[in-house]
VMD Tcl script that draws the C-alpha trace (Angstrom):
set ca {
  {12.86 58.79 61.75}
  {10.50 58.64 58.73}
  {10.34 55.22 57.18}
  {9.46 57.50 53.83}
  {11.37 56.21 50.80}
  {14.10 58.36 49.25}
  {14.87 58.79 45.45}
  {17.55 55.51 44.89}
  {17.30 54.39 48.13}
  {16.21 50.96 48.88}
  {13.04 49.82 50.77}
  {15.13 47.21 52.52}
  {17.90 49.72 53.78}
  {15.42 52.17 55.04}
  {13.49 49.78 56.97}
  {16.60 48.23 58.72}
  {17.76 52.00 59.30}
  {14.68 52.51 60.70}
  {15.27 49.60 62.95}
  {18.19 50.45 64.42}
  {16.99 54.04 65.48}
  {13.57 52.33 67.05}
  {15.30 53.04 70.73}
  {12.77 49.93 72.33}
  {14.44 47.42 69.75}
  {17.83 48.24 71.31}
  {17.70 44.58 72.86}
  {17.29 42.44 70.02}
  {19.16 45.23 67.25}
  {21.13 48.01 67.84}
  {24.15 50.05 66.73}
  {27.75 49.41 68.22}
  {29.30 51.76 69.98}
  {31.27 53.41 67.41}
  {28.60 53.46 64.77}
  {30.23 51.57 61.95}
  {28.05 48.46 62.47}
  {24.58 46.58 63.79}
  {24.13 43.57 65.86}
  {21.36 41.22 65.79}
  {21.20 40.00 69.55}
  {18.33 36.94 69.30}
  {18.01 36.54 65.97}
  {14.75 34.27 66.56}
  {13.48 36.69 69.08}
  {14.55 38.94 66.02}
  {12.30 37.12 63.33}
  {9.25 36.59 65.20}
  {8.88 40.11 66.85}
  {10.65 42.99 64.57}
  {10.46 41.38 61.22}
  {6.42 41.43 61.30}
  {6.41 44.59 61.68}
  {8.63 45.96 58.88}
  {8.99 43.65 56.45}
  {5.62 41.23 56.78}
  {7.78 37.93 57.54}
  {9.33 36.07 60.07}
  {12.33 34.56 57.84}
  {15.49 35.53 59.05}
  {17.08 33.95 56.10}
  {15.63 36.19 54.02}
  {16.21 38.72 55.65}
  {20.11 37.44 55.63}
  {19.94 36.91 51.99}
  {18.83 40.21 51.67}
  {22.07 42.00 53.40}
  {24.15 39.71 51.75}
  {22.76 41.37 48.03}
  {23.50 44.57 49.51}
  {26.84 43.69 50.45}
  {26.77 43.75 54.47}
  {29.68 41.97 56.23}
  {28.16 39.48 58.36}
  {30.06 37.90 61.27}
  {29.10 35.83 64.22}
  {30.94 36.78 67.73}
  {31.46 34.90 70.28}
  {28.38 35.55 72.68}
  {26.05 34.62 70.01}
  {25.20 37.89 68.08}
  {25.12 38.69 64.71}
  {27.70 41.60 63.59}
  {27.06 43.24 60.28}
  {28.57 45.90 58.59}
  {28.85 48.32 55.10}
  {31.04 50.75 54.26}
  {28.10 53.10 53.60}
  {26.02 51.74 56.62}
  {26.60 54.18 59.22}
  {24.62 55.01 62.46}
  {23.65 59.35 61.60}
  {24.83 59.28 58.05}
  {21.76 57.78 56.38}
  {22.79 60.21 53.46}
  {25.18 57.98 52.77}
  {22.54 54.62 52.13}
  {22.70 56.28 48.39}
  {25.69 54.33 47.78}
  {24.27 51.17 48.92}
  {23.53 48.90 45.87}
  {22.03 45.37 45.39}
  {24.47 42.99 43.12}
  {22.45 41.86 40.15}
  {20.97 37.88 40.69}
  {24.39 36.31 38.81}
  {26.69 37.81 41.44}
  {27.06 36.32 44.92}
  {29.83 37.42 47.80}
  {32.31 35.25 49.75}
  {29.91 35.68 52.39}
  {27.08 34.71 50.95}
  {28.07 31.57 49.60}
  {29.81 30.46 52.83}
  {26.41 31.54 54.50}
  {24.53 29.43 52.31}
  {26.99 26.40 52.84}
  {26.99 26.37 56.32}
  {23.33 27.14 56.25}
  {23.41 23.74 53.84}
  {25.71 21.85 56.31}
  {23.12 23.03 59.53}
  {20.15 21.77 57.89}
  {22.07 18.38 57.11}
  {22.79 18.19 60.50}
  {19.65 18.48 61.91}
  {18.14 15.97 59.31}
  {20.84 13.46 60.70}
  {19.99 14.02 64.22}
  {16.10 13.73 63.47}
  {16.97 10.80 61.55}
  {19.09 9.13 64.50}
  {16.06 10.12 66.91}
  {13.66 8.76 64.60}
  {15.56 5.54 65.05}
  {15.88 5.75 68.21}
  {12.07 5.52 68.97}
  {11.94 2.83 66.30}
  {14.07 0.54 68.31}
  {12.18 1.56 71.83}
  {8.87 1.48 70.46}
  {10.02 -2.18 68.90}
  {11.68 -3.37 72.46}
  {7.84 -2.24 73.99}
  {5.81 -4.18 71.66}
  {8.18 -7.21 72.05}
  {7.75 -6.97 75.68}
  {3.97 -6.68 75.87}
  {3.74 -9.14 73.30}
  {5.33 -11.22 75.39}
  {3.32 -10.02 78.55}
  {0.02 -10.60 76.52}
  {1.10 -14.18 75.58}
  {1.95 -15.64 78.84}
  {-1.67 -14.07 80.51}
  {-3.11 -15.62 77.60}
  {-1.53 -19.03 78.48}
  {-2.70 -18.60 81.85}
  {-6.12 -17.51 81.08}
  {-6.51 -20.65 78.67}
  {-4.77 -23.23 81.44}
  {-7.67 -21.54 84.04}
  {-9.91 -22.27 81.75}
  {-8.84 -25.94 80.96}
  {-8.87 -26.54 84.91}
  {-12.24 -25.04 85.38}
  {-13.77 -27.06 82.47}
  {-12.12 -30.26 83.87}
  {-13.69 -29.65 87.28}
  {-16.70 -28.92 85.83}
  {-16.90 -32.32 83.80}
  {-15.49 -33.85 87.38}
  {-18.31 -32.80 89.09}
  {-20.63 -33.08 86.44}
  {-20.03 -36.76 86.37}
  {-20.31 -37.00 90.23}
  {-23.66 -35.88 89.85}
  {-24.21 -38.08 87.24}
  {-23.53 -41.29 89.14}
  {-25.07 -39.84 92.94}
  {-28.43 -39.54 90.81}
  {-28.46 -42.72 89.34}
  {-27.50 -44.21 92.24}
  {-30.78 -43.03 94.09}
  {-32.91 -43.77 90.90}
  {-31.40 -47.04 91.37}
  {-32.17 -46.95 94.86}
  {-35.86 -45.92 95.03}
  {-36.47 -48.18 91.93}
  {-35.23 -51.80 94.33}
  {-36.61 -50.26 97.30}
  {-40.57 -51.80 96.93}
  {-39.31 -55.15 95.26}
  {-37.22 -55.55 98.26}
  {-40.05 -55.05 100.65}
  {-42.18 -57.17 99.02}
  {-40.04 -60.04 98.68}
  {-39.22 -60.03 102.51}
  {-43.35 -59.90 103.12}
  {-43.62 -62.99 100.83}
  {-41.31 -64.64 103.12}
  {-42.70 -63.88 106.09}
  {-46.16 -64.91 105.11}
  {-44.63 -68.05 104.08}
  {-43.03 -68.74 107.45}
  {-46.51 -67.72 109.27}
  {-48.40 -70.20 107.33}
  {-46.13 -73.33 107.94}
  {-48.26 -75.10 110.68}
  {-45.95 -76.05 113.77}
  {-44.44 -79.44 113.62}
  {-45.58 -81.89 116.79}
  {-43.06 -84.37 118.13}
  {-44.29 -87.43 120.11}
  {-43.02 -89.00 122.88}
  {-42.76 -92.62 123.42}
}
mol new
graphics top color blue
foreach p $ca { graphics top sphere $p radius 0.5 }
foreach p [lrange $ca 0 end-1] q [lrange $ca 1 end] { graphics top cylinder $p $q radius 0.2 }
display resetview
């Protein structure tokens, strides 16, 4: 059908009537059986594909809002759909849309404010839960650092003991050195002193002239 405008119809009504008489839509909004109402099947599916194309948005809210100021019945069953109805809403009687009129901004349904509480009472609920998951990671992400803090400080403890040991062998062996080279400086320094005092003595005992002994 022609998406033209009529003479005190609304843009909104044609559009959705439109909708609902797009045959490839059927699985996401279609007519019931008897005529006398629409279902919304995915009403995400819903907002991002079909409500590009006729109304330049993906809020379903809106679009909500918008039946609500015309009056629609909305109701949800139990397998997830959307039910809406009008008295003058009709599948083949889209003569009858010229009875369809908005309520002026002071004036909201039964069904429109309940709509808008629940929808209040959702988005509470969600904020809760992302609250309670929000402190959720607070408390894992605190048990983590706690546990790699204490991770980090016992390698550090053992890095630092490693390092003690190796600085004490170090100065160990450092001083071993120490004491086997003064040792030999010691050693090569007596060495000639000692050979020249047992040459003195020797020459000594070489020059002592051998003692006679007479007989009588």
């Amino acid at each position: 059908m022609s998406s033209k405008r009529r003479v005190g119809i609304a843009h909104f009504l044609l559009r959705t009537f439109e909708m609902l008489d797009t045959p490839k839509l059927k699985h996401l909004i279609e007519w019931s059986p008897c005529g006398e109402m629409f279902y919304i099947k995915n009403s995400r599916e819903f907002a991002n594909k079909v409500l590009p194309q006729y109304f330049r948005h993906r809020n379903f809210q809106s679009f909500l809002r918008q039946l609500n100021m015309y009056n629609f019945v909305k109701k949800r069953l139990k397998n997830g759909w959307n039910q809406f109805q009008h008295k003058y809403f009709k599948r083949e009687a889209k003569n009858l849309l010229i009875n369809v009129h908005r309520r002026s901004n002071g004036q909201q349904s039964d069904e429109e404010e309940q709509t808008d509480q629940q929808d209040s009472i959702k988005k509470q609920q969600e904020q809760l839960q992302q609250i309670k998951y929000l402190q959720n990671d607070i408390v894992l992400t605190s048990s983590f650092l706690y546990q790699q803090s204490v991770i980090l400080q016992s390698n550090f403890q053992r890095l630092k003991n490693k390092l003690l040991y190796q600085y004490i062998e170090e100065q160990k062996q450092e001083k071993f050195l120490f004491s086997t080279f003064s040792l030999l400086n010691k050693s090569q320094t007596d060495s000639p002193k000692l050979t020249q005092t047992i040459l003195t003595q020797n020459q000594k005992e070489t020059d002592q002239e051998p003692q006679l002994f007479v007989l009588s």
